[in-house]
C-alpha positions as CSV (number, residue, x, y, z in Angstrom):
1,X,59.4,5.4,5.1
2,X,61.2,6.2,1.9
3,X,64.8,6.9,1.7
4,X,67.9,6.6,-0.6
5,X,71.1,5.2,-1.0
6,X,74.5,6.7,-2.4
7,X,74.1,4.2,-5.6
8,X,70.4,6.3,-6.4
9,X,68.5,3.5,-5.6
10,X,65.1,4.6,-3.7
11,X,63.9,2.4,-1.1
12,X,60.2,2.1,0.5
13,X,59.9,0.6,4.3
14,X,56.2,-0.8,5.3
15,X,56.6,-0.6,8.9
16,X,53.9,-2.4,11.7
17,X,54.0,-2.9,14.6
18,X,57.7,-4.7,15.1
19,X,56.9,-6.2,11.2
20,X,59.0,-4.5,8.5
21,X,58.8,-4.9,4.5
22,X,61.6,-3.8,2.4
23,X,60.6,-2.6,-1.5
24,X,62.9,-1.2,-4.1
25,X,61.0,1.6,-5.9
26,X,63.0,3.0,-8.3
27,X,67.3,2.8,-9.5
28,X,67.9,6.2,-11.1
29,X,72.0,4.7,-11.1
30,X,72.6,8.5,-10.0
31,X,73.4,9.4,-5.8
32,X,70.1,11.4,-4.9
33,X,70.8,14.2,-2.3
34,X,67.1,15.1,-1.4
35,X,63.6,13.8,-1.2
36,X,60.7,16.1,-1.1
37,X,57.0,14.5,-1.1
38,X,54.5,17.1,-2.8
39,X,51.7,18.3,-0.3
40,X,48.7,15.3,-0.9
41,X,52.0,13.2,-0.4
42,X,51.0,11.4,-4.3
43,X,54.3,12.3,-5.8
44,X,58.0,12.4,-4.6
45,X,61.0,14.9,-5.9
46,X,64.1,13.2,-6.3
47,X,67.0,15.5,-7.0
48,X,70.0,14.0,-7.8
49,X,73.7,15.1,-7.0
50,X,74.0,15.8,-10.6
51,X,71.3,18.2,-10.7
52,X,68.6,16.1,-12.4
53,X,65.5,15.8,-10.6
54,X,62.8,13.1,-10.9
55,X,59.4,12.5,-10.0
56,X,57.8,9.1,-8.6
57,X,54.3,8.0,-8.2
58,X,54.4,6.1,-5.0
59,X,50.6,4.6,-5.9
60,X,51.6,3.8,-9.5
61,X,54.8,1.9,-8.3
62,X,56.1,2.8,-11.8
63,X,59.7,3.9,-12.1
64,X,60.9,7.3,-11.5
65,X,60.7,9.7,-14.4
66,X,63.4,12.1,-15.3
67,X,61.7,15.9,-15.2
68,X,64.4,18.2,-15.5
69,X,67.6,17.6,-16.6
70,X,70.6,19.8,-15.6
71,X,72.2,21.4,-18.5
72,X,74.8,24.5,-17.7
73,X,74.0,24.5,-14.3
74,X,73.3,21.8,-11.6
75,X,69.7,22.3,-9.9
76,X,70.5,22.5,-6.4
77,X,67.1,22.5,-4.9
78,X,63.7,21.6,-6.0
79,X,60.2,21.6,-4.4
80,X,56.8,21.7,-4.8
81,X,54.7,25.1,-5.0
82,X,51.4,24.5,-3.4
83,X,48.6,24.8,-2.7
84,X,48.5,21.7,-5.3
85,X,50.8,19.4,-7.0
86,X,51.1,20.5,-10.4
87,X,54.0,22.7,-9.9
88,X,57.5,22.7,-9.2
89,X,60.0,25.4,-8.0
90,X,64.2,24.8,-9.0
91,X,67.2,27.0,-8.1
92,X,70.8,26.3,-9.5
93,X,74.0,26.5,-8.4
94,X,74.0,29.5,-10.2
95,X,71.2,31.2,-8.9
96,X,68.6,30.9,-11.6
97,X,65.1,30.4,-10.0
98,X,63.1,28.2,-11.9
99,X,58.6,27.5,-12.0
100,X,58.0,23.9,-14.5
101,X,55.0,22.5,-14.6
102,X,55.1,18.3,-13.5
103,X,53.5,17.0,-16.3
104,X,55.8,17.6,-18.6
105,X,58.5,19.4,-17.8
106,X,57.7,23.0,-19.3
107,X,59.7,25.8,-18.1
108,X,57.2,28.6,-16.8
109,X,59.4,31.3,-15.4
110,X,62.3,32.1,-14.5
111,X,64.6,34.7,-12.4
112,X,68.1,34.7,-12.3
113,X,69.5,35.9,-8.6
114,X,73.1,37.2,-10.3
115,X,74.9,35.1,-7.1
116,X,75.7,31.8,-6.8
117,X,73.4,29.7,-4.4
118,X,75.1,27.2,-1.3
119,X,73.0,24.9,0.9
């Protein structure tokens, strides 16, 4: 079980049986609003509040790794495009629909909706 707490830390719970183990993954120091686990389950979306979204390895227990960065306008969403896991779909607040590739980043496409976007 992973989950998150208003401070942006992301937590990992090993549960079995009536056992528990608590892990802290990854501190981003930013309140993440969603988690989405691509298909094979090998890599979680963190998106924060802020509109920055991450990406963590669960198997490499490595930090979290900042993959897009909001800049005029906050990402809202974000998830993965499958089949696969090497891409990632984003839409702002503004309505700008967004394809990057995971490994590093790269804007593939974009459409812009011309209306602003609410969860």
């Amino acid at each position: 079980l992973y989950f998150s707490v208003q401070e942006g830390i992301l937590f990992f719970y090993h549960i079995k049986d009536l056992q528990y183990e608590m892990k802290i993954c990854a501190d981003i120091l930013k309140p993440i609003s969603s988690l989405i686990f691509c298909p094979d389950y090998t890599i979680l979306l963190l998106v924060t509040e802020q509109g920055t979204v991450y990406t963590y390895k669960p198997a490499h227990s490595g930090e979290a790794v900042k993959l897009l960065d909001a800049c005029s306008s906050c990402f809202l969403a974000a998830d993965f495009l499958t089949p696969g896991n090497k891409y990632c779909v984003s839409v702002t607040i503004s309505g700008e629909v967004q394809v990057w590739f995971l490994e590093d980043g790269t804007c593939l496409s974009k459409l812009n909706l011309d209306i602003e976007v609410h969860v």
